[in-house]
N, C-alpha and C positions, 0 to 999 in steps of 0.2 A: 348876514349873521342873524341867527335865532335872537328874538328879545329873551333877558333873562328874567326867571322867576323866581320865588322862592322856594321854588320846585326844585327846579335845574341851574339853580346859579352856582356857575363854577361848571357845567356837564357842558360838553356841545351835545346840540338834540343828535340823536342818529335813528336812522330806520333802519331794522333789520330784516332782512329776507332768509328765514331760513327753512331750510328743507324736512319735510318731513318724517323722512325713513334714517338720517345724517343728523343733521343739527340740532331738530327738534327733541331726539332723546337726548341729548348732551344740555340742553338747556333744562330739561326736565330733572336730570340726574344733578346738576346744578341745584337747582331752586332746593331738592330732597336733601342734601346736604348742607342747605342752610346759608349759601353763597347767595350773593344777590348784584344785580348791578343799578344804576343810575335811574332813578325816573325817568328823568329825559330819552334812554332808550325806549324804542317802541319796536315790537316783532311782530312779521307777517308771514305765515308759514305757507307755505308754497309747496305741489309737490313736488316739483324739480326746478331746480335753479336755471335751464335751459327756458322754462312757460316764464320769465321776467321778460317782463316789456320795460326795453330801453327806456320808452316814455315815462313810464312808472318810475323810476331814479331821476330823470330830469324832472319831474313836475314836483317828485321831496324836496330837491334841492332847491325850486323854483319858488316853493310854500314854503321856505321858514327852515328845512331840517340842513342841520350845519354837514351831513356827511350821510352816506348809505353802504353799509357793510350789507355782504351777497355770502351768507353760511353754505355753503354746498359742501359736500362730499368729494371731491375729485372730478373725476372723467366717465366714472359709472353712473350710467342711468336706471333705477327702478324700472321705468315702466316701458324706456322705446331702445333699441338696439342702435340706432342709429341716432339718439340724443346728441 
């Protein structure tokens, strides 16, 4: 478990992996409307959820972060037809 702070006491840490062309504007449209979340979250924008390396969520959870949410869009790929 994450130590708490006076940051995030009370949050579990989480990492967020979110996608570019998907996530990334809903987080954006988010923030503009004045919504907010947790300190303790932290977001890494990626440009498709497919380029996550497995190791990448094992080594969050291995560091300290209590959980790791993967924002993607579906089953359509941006960039490869075959994603």
């Amino acid at each position: 478990m994450a130590t708490q702070t006076p940051e995030n006491k009370g949050n579990a840490k989480i990492l967020a992996f979110s996608t570019v062309n998907i996530s990334d504007p809903g987080i954006d449209l988010a923030g503009s409307s004045h919504m907010d979340y947790p300190t303790s979250v932290r977001v890494i924008s990626v440009p498709c959820s497919s380029g996550i390396n497995p190791n990448w969520v094992l080594h969050a959870l291995q560091n300290g972060f209590d959980g790791v949410f993967i924002a993607a869009g579906g089953a359509d790929c941006a960039y490869l037809p075959a994603c």
